[in-house]
N, C-alpha and C positions, 0 to 999 in steps of 0.2 A: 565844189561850189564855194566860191567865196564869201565872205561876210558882209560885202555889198550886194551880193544879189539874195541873200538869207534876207537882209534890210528891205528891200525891194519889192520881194513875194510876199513879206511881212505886211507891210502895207497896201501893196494890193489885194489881199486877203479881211485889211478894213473894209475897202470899198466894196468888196467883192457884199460880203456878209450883210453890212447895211441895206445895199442897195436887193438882196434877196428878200432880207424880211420885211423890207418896206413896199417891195410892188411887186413882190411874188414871182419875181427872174431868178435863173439860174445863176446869173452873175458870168456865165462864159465869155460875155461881150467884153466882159474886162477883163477876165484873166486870162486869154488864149492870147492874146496881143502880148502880154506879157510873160506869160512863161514862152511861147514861141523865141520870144527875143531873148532871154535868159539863155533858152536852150543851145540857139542857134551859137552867143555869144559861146559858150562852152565848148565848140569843135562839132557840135553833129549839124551832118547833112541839112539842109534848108527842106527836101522831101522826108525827112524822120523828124526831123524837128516840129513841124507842123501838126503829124501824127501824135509825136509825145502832147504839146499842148493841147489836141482835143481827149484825148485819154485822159489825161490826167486833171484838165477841169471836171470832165463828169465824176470822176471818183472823188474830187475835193465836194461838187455840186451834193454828194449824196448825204453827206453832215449837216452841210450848209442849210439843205433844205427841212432837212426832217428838224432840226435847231428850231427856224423858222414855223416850220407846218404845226410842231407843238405849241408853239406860243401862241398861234393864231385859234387851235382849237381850244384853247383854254377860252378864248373868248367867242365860243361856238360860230366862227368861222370859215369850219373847214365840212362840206358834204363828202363824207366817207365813201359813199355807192358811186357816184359821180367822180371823185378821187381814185376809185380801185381799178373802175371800168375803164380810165383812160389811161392812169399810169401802165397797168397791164397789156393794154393790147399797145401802148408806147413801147414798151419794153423786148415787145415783140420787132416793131419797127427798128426799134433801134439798132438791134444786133444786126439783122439787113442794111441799114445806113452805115454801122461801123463798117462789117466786109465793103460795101462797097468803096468807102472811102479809103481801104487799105489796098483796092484794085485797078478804081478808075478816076478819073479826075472829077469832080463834080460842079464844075464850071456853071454847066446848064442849068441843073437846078440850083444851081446856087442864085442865078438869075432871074430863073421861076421864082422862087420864096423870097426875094427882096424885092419885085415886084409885087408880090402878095400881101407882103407885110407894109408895105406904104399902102395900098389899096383899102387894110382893115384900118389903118391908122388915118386914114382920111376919112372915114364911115365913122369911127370912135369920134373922130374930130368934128363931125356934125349933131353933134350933141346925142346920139343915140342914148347913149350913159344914163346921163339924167332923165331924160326921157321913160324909160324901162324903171326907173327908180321909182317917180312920182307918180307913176299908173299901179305901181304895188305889185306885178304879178309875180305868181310864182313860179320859180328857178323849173325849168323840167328837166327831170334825169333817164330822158329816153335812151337807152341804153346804146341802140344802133347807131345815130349821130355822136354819142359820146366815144363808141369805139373807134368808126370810120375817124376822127378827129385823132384819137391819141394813137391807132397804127401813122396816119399820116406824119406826125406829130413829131412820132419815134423815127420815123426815117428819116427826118430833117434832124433830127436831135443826133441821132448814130453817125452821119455824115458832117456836122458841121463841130460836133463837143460842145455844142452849147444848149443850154436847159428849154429855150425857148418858151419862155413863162409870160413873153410877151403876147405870142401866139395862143398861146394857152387862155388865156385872160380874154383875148378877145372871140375867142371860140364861144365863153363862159357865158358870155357878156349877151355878145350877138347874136348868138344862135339861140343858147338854152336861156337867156332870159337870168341872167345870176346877177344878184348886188355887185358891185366893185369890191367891197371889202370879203365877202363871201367866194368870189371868184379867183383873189388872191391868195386866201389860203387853202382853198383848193388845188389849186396852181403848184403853188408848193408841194402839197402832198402828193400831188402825181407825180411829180417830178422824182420824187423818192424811189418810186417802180420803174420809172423810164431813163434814170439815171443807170440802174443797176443794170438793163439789157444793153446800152452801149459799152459801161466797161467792160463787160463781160463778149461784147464782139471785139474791143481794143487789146484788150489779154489776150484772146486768141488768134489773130491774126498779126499781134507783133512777135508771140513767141517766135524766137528762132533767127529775128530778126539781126543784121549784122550793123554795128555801130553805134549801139545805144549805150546812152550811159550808165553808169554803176547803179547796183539798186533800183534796175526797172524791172516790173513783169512786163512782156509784154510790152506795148507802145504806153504803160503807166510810168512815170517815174516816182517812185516814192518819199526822197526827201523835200523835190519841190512840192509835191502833195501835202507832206509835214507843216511845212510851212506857211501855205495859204491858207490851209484847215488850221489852225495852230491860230489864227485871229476871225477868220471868216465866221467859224460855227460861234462862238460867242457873241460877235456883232449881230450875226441873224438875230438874235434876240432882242436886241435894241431896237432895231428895225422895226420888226415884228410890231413890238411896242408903240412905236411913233407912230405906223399904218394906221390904229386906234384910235388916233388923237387927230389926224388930216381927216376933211370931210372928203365923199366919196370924189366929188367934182374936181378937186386939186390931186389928188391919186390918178383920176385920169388922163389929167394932163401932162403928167410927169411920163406914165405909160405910155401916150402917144409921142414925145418927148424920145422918150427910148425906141420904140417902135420904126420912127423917123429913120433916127441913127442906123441902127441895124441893119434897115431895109437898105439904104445908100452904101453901109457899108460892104454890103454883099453883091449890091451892085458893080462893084470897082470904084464909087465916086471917092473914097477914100484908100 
């Protein structure tokens, strides 16, 4: 790997980490664009390539986030019971989306969920936010919606490498009734469990694989991992920090903002 592309993941590893601890994303949105092109640029396949950049975002996402999820539980942030129940049964999901994502193409859904995520971001976008805010009530940690959400959650997460914290957030939001700032570092924290069952479907289904590059388990590669983690986990904490200081109503904007993006991106519009 050259010294312009160490420069490269270096910096995409600010954005990545910021923009984690600031509204509670995995940050895959921008580092699978980038490592993919990193990879691709280095001689692998454009079908192994793609596979390295979701493996190896979720294993940088797993610092990243836990970075993040501390900082925010320092400032009683984060619902643990609501955090376990969905990163777990995520985690479950995941390693399902990873095999599948190292077997079939996931086109379809890939246009299910970008459908879906512009659909919550336009409901986000109708003020529900504030709304749920200024009536006070309390977050519910019904277990069975929180599971059904984070199995669904994990299979988008295992298939795509990305955290989907934007989804997460709005699960939090809309359904269970959670603050914006409370639902973020929730978000994060599931992420921590749901991160670990897609690497662990990407290890296992790249072992063995032919053409990858030096220093991978599996569809991971480890020095680009270095290198993203190597600024992203630090930044989480900044982030984290700032979250604190925006009021709930501009965090939401920023999330629908992202939500936008994603959704379009997974469409094909970009």
């Amino acid at each position: 790997m050259t010294t312009e592309y160490i420069f490269i993941l270096l910096g995409t590893g600010v954005g990545t980490g910021f923009a984690s601890g600031l509204l509670g994303l995995g940050g895959g949105f921008i580092m699978i664009p980038v490592t993919y092109w990193v990879t691709a640029a280095m001689g692998i396949p454009q079908a192994t390539a793609i596979r390295i950049a979701f493996g190896t975002s979720l294993l940088v996402i797993l610092p990243t986030a836990t970075s993040g999820a501390w900082r925010h539980n320092k400032k009683k942030a984060v619902r643990w019971k609501a955090a376990l129940i969905l990163g777990l049964c995520g985690s479950v999901g995941a390693i399902g989306g990873a095999t599948l994502a190292a077997h079939i193409p996931g086109r379809a859904l890939e246009i299910g969920f970008g459908g879906l995520l512009l659909a919550l971001a336009v409901w986000l976008g109708l003020g529900m936010t504030p709304k749920l805010a200024r009536e006070g009530l309390e977050p519910r940690d019904n277990p069975w919606p929180l599971a059904a959400c984070g199995f669904s959650i994990g299979v988008a997460t295992g298939l795509t490498g990305m955290g989907l914290g934007a989804l997460i957030i709005a699960a939090l939001v809309l359904v269970l009734r959670f603050p914006m700032h409370t639902a973020i570092g929730t978000s994060l924290a599931s992420m921590i469990f749901t991160s670990l069952g897609g690497i662990i479907g990407y290890i296992v289904n790249g072992i063995g694989v032919l053409g990858l590059p030096a220093y991978s388990i599996g569809y991971i590669n480890l020095p680009i991992c270095l290198c993203l983690a190597a600024t992203s986990v630090p930044m989480a904490q900044l982030g984290a920090r700032t979250a604190h200081v925006l009021p709930a109503k501009q965090l939401s904007y920023l999330i629908i903002c992202i939500m936008v993006y994603i959704g379009l991106k997974m469409l094909g519009v970009f």
